[in-house]
Backbone as numpy.savetxt, mean C-alpha at the origin, in Angstrom:
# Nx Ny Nz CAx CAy CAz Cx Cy Cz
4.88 -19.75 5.07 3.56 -20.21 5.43 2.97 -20.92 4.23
2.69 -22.06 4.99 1.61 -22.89 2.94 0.37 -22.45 3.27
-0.29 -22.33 1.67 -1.57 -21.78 1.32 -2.66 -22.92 2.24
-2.10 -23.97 2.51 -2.93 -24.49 3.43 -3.10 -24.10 4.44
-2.16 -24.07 5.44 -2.33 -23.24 6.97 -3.27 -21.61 6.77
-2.86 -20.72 5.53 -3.81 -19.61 5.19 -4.87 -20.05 5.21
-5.60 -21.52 4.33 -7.08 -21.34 4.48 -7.58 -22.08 5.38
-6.75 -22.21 5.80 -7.40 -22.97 7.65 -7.74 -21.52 8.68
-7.15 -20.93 8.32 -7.38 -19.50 9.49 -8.84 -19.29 9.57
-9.13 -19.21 10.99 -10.58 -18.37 10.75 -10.51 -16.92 10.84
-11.98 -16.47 10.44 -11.47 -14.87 9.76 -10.96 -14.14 10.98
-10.91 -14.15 12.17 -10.05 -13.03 13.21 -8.54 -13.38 12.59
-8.31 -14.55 12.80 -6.58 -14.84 12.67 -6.17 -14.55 11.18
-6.91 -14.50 10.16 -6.37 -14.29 8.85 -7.15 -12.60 8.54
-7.79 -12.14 9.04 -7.72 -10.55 9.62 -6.24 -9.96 10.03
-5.82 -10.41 11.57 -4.60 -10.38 12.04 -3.92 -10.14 11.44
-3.40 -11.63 10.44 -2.42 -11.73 9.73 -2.69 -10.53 8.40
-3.48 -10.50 7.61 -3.53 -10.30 6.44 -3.98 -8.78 6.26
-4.59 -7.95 7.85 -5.59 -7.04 7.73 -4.73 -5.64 6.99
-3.60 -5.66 7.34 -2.83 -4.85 6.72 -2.18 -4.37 5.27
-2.49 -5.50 4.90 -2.06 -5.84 3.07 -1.94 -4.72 2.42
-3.65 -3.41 2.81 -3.94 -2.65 2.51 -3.77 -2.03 3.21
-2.88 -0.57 3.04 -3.04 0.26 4.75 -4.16 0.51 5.50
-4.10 0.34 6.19 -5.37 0.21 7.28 -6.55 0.02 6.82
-6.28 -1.20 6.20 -7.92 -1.66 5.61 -8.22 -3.14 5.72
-8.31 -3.27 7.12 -8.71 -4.67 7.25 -9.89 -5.22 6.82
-10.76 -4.32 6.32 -12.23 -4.82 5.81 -11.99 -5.30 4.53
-10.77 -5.10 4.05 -10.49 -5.75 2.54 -10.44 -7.25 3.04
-9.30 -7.72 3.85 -8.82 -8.81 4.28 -10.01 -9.50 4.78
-11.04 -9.04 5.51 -12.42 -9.59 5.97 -13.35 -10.18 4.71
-13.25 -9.25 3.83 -13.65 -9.35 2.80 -13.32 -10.72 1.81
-12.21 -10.47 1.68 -11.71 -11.73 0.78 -11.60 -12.48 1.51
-11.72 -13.03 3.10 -11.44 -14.42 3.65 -12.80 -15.50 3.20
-13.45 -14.93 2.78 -14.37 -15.89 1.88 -14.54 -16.69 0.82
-13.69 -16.22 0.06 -12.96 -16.75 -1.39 -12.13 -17.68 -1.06
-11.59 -18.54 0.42 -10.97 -19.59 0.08 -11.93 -20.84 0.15
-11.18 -21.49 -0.53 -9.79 -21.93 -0.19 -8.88 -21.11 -1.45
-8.11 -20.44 -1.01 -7.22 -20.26 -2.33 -6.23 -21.12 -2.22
-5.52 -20.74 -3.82 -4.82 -22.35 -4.36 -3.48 -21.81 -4.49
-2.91 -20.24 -4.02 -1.64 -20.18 -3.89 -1.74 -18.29 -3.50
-0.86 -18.21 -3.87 -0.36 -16.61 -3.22 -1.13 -15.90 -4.31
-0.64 -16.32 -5.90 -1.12 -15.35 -6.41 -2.48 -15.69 -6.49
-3.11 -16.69 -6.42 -4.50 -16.62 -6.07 -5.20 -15.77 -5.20
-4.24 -15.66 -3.51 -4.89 -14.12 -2.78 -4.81 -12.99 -3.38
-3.68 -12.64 -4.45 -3.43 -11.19 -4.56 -4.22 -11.16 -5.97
-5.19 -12.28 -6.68 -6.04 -11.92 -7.65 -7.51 -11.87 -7.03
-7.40 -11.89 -5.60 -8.80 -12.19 -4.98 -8.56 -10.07 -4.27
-8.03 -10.27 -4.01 -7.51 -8.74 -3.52 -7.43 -7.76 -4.36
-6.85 -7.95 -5.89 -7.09 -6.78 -6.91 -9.06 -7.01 -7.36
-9.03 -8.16 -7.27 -10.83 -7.79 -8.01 -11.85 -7.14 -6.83
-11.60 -7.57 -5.60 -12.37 -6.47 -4.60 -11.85 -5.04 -4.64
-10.42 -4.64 -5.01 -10.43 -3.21 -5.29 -10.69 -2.84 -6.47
-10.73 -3.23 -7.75 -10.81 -2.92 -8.82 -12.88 -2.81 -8.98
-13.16 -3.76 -8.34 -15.12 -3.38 -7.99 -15.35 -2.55 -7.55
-14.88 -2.14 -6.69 -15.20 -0.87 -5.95 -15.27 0.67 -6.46
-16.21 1.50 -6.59 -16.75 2.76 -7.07 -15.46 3.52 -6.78
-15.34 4.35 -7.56 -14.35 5.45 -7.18 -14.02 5.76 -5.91
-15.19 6.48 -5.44 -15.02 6.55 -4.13 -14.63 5.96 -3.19
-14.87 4.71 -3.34 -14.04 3.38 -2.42 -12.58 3.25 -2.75
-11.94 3.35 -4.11 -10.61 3.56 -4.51 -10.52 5.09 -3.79
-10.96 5.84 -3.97 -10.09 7.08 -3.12 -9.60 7.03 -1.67
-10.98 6.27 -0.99 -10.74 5.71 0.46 -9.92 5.24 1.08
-8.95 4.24 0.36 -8.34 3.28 0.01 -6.76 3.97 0.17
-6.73 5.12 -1.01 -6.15 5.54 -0.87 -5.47 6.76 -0.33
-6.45 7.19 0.60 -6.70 8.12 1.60 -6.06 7.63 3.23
-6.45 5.66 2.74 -5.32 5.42 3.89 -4.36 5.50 4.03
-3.11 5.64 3.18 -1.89 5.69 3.29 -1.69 7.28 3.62
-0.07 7.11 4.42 0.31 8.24 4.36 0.89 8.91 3.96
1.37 10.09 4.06 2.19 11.01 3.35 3.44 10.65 3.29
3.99 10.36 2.26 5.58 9.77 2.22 6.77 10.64 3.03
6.87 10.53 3.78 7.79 10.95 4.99 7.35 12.52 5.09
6.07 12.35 5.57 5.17 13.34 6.13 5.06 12.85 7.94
3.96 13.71 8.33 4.04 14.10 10.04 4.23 12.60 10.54
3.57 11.63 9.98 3.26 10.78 10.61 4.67 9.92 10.97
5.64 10.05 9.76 6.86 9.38 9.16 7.95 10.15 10.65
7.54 11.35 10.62 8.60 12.33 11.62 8.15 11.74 13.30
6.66 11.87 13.24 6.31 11.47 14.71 6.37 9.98 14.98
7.42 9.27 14.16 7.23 7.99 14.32 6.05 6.67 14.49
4.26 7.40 13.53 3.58 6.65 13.78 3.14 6.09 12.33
4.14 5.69 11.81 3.55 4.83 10.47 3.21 3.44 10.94
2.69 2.55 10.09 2.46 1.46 10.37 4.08 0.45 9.92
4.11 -0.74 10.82 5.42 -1.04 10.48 6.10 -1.31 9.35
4.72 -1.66 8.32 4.90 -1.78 6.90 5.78 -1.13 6.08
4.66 0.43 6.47 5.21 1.25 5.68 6.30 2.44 6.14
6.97 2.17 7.03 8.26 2.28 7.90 9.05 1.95 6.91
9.00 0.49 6.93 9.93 -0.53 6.17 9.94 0.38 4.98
9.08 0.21 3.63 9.17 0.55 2.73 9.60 2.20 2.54
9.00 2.84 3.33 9.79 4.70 3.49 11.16 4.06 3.72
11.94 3.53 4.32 13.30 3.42 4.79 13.49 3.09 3.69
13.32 1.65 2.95 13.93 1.14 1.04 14.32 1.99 0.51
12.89 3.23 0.29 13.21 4.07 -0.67 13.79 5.17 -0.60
14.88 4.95 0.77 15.83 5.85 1.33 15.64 7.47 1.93
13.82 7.51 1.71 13.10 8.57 2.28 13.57 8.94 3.96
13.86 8.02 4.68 14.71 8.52 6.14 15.72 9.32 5.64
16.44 9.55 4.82 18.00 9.98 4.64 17.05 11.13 3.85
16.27 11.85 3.16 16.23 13.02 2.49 17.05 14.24 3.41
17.49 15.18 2.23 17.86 16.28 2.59 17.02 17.41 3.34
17.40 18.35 3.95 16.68 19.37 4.17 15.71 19.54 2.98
16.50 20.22 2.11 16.01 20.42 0.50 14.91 19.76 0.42
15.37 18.26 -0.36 14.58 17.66 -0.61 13.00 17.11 0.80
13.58 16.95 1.75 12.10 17.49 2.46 10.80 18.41 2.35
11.54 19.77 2.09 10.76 20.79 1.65 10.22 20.64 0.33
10.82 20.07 -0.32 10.48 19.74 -1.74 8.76 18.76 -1.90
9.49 17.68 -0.82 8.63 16.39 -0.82 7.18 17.38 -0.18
7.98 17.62 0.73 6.36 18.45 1.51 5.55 19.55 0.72
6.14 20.20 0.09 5.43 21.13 -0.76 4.24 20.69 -1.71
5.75 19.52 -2.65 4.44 18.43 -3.74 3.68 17.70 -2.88
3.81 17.34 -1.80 2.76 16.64 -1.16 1.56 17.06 -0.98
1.73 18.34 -0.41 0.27 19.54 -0.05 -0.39 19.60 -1.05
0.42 20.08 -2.69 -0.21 20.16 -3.48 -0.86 18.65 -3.99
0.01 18.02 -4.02 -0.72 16.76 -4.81 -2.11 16.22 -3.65
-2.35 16.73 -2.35 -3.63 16.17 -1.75 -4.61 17.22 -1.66
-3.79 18.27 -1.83 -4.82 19.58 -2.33 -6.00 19.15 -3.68
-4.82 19.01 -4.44 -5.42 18.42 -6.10 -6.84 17.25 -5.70
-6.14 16.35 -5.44 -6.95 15.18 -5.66 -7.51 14.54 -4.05
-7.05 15.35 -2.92 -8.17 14.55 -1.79 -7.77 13.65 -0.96
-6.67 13.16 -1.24 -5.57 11.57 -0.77 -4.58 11.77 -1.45
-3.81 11.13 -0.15 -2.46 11.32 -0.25 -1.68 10.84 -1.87
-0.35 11.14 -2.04 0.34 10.50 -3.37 0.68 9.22 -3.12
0.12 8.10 -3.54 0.64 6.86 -3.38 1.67 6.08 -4.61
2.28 5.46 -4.03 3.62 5.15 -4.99 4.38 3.69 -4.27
4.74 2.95 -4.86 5.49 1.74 -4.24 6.79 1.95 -3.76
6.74 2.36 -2.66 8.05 2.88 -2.29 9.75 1.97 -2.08
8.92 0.62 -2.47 10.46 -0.52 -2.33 10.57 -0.86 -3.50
9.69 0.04 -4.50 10.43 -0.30 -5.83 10.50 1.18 -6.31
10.82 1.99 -6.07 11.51 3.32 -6.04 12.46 3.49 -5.28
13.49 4.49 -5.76 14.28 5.14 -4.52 13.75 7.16 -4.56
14.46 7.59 -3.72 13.64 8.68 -2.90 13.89 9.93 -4.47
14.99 9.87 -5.38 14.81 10.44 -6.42 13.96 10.06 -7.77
13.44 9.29 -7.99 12.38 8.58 -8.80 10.74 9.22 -8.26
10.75 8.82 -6.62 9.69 9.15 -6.09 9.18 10.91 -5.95
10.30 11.64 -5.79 10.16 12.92 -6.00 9.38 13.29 -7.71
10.69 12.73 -8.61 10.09 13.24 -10.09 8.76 12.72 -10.38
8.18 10.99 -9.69 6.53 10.83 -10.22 5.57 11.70 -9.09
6.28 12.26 -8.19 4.89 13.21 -7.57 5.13 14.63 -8.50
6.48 14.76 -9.08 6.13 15.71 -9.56 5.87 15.90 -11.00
5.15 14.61 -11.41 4.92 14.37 -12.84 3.12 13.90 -12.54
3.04 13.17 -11.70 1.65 12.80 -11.28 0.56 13.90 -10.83
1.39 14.88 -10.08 0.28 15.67 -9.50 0.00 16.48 -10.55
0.10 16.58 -12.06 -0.30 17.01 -13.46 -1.48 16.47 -13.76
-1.85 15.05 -13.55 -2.85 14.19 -13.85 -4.04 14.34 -13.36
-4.83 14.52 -14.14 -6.44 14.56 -13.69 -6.70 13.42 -12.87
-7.96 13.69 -12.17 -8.53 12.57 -10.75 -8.59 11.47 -11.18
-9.27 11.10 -12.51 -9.58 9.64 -12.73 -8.18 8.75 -12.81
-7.55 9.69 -13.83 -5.68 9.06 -14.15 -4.98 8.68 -12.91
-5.65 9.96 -12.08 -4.67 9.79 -10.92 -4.83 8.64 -9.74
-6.34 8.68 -9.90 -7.12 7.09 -8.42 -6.62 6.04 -9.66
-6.64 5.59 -10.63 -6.44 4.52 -11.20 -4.79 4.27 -11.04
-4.15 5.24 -11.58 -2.76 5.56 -11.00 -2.25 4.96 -9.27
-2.61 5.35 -8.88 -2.73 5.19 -7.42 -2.76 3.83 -7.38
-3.87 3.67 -7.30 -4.95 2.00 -7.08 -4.19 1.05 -7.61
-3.22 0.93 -8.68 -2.11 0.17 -9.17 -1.21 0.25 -8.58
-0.99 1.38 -7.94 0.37 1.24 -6.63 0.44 0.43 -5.81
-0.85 0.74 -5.51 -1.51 0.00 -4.29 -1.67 -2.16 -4.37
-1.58 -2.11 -5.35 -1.73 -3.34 -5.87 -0.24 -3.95 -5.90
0.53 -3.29 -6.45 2.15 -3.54 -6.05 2.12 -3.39 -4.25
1.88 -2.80 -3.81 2.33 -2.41 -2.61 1.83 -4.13 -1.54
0.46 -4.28 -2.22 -0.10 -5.52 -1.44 0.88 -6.50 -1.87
1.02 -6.46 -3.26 1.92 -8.11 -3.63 2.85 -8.10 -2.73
3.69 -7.12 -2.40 5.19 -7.15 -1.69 4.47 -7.67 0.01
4.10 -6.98 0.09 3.40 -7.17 1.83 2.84 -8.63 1.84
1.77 -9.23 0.85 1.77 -10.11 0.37 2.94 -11.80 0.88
3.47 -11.51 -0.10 5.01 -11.95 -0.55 5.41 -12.30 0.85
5.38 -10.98 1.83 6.60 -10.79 3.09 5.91 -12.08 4.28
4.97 -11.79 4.15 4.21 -12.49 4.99 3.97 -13.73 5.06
4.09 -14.19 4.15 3.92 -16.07 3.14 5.37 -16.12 3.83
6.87 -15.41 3.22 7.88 -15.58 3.21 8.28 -15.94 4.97
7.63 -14.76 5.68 8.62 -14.77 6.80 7.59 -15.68 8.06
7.02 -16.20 7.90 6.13 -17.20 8.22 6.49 -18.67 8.80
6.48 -19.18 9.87 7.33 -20.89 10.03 6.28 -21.59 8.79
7.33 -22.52 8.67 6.59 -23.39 7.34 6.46 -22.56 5.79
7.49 -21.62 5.66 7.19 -20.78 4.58 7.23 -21.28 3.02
6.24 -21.28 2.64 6.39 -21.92 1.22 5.33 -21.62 0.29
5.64 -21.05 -0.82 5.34 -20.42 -2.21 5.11 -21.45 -3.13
């Protein structure tokens, strides 16, 4: 897709397209459709880190309260979003062990016990043993370490989604 056809969209269709960037946070994508014309990709994904990086804590926790539990209920009952399907599968989280299930689920409870929202992590640039040792190195980290922590995941997580979308697009071009 060229950055031209993006700033031709009006905001329902570049909602549509874009509302997902953030898990279920199309009010981001609403948000930034105002800032164009942008002048390339990484121009959206520097228009996308400064509306999350403004935002009060509490809006970063929100944020990250949308995502879900890394091959938690939602992952088993088959209702992730297709996104993050994709990326649980990368990071080879479909294939965990018994073991390691119980494992994941345990640090999970605790790490949203701790801090309120789920553990967020870039899961297509991890694989499912990396992702185990930073929940179980992260959920050590105090709240602030940990939403800032997070909120940078999250920022990887958009570039790739980002990226996919420009890429797999007719007329695709970067």
């Amino acid at each position: 897709m060229k950055i031209e056809d993006v700033n031709a969209l009006d905001s329902d269709a570049f909602i549509s397209l874009f509302g997902n960037i953030v898990e279920n946070c199309s009010l981001i994508a609403a948000a930034i459709w105002s800032s164009r014309p942008f002048s390339d990709v990484d121009d959206i994904q520097n228009q996308l880190n400064k509306f999350i990086d403004l935002l009060p804590r509490n809006g970063k926790e929100g944020i990250l309260r949308n995502h879900p539990d890394l091959a938690g209920r939602l992952a088993a009952a088959g209702q992730l979003t297709r996104e993050s399907t994709q990326e649980q599968k990368a990071a080879g989280l479909d294939t965990l062990t018994a073991e390691e299930k119980e494992k994941l689920n345990k640090l999970n409870t605790e790490y949203k016990a701790k801090f309120g929202f789920p553990f967020v992590i870039c899961a297509r640039e991890n694989k499912k043993d990396a992702i185990l040792k930073g929940l179980e190195h992260r959920v050590q980290n105090d709240l602030e370490t940990e939403t800032l922590t997070g909120v940078e995941e999250v920022k990887k997580i958009c570039r790739l989604r980002l990226l996919d979308i420009m890429e797999n697009h007719p007329g695709a071009k970067l």
